[in-house]
C-alpha positions as CSV (number, residue, x, y, z in Angstrom):
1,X,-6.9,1.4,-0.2
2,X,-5.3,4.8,-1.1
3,X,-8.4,7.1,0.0
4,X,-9.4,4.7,3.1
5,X,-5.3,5.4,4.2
6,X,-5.7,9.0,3.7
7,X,-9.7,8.9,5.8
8,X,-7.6,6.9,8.4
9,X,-4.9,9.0,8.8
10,X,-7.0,12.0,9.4
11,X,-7.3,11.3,13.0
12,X,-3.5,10.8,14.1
13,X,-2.5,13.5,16.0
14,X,-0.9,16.6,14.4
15,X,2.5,15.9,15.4
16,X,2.4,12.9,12.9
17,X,1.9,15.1,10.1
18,X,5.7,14.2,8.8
19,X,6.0,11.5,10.4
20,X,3.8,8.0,10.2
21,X,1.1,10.2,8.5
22,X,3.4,11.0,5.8
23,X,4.7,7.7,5.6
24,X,1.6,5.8,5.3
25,X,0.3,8.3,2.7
26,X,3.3,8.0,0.5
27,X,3.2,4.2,0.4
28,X,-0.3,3.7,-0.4
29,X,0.3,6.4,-3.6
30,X,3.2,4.8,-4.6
31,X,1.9,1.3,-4.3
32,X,-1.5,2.6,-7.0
33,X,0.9,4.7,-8.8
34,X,3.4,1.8,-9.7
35,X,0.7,0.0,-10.6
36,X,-0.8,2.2,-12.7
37,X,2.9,3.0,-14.1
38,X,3.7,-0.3,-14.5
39,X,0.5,-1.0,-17.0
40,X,1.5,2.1,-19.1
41,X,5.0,0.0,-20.0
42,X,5.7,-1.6,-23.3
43,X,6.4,-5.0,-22.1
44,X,5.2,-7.4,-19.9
45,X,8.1,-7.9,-18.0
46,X,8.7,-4.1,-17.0
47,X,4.8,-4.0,-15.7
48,X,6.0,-7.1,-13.7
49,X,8.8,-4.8,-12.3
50,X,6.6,-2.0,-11.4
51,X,3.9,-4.5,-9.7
52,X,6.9,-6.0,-7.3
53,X,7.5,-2.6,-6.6
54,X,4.4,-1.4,-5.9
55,X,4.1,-4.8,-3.5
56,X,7.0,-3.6,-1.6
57,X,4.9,-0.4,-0.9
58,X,2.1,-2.2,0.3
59,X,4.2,-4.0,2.4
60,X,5.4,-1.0,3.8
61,X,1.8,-0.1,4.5
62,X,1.1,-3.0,6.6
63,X,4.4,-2.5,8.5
64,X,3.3,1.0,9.2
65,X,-0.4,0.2,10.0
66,X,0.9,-2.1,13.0
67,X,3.6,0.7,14.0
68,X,0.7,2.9,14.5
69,X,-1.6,0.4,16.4
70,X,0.8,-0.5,18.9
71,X,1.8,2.9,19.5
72,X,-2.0,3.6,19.7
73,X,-2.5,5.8,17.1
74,X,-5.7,6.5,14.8
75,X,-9.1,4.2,15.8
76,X,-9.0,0.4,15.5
77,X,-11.7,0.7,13.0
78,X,-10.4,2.1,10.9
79,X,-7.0,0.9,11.3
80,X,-8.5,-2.5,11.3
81,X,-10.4,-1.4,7.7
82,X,-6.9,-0.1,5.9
83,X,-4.7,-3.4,7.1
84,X,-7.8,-5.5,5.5
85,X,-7.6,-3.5,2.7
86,X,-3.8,-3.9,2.4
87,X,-4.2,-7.8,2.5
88,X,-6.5,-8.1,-0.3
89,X,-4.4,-6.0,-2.6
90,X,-1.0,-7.8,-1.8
91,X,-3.2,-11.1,-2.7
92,X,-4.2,-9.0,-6.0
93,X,-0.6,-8.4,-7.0
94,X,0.7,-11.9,-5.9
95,X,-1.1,-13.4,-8.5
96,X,-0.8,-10.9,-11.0
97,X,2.5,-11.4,-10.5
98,X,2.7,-14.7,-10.6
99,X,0.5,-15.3,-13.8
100,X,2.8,-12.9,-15.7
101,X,5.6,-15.2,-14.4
102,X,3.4,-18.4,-15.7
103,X,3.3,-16.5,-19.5
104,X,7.3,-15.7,-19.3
């Protein structure tokens, strides 16, 4: 999802650079990074944590994915591509989420 974000965002015009561009980058980072952060944890229950928080990121994502196709921004395709993409890993960590909640 991370390097589709980063192909999508190539296309928004430049004077996006710190704005959705940035913002939609940084969320798609921090959503793999928490994950990967999370799974580097001692327990279970901290890799939980960081896996809600790295949900919240995604969720940010898909917020920012609609911002920019109702303001028009980037091509449907690929816009289209990244919010698909987006779905399936918030589906991913809701139930890796929830079977670490079934073990607790």
């Amino acid at each position: 999802m991370t390097v589709s974000i980063y192909r999508a965002t190539q296309s928004f015009p430049r004077e996006e650079i710190y704005g959705l561009t940035s913002e939609l980058r940084r969320a798609a980072v921090s959503a793999a990074s928490n994950i990967a952060e999370g799974r580097g944890r001692l327990t279970e229950g901290e890799f939980r944590q960081f896996l809600l928080l790295a949900q919240g990121s995604n969720c940010e994502v898909q917020t920012q994915i609609l911002v920019a196709k109702r303001l028009g921004i980037g091509t449907t395709k690929d816009l289209d591509e990244v919010q698909e993409l987006s779905v399936e890993v918030g589906k991913m960590l809701s139930a890796l989420i929830a079977s670490l909640m079934a073990k607790s």
